[in-house]
C-alpha positions, 0 to 999 in steps of 0.5 A, spaced: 351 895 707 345 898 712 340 895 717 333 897 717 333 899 725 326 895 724 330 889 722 334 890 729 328 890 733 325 884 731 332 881 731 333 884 739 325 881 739 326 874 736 333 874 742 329 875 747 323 871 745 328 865 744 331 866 751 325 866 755 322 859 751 329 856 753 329 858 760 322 856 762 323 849 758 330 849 762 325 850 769 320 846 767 324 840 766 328 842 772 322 842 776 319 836 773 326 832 775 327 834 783 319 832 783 322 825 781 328 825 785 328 830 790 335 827 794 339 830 787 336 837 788 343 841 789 345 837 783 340 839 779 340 845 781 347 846 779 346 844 772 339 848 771 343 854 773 348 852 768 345 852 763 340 858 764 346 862 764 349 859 758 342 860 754 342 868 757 349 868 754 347 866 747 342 871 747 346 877 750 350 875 744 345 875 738 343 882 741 350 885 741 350 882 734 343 886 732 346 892 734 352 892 731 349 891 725 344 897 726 349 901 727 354 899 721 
C-alpha cells in the first residue's frame, strides 16, 4: 500500500521533533544534577552521553522507517 510523501515528511518532522524534546530534557536533567553533586560529573556525563545516543538511535530509526514507507 503507498504512503502519501506528506505523510513521511510529518512522520520525519514528528522523529525529529521527539528527539530534540528528549535530548534537551536529558541536558536539562543532566545540568541540574552536576549543579547538585559536581564531585560525580564524569559519571553523569557518561550516562548523559548514553542516553543521548540512545535517543538519537530511536529517532534515526523512525526516519529510516518513514522512508521505507514512502518509497514502498
Amino acid at each position: 500500500m503507498p504512503v502519501d510523501p506528506g505523510l513521511a515528511a510529518i512522520g520525519a518532522g514528528l522523529a525529529a521533533i521527539g528527539a530534540a524534546i528528549g535530548i534537551g530534557i536529558i541536558g536539562g536533567s543532566a545540568i541540574q544534577s552536576v549543579a547538585r553533586q559536581p564531585e560525580q560529573f564524569s559519571r553523569i556525563q557518561t550516562f548523559m552521553l548514553l542516553t543521548a545516543a540512545l535517543v538519537e538511535g530511536v529517532a534515526l530509526f523512525s526516519l529510516v522507517i518513514c522512508f521505507m514507507a514512502l518509497n514502498k
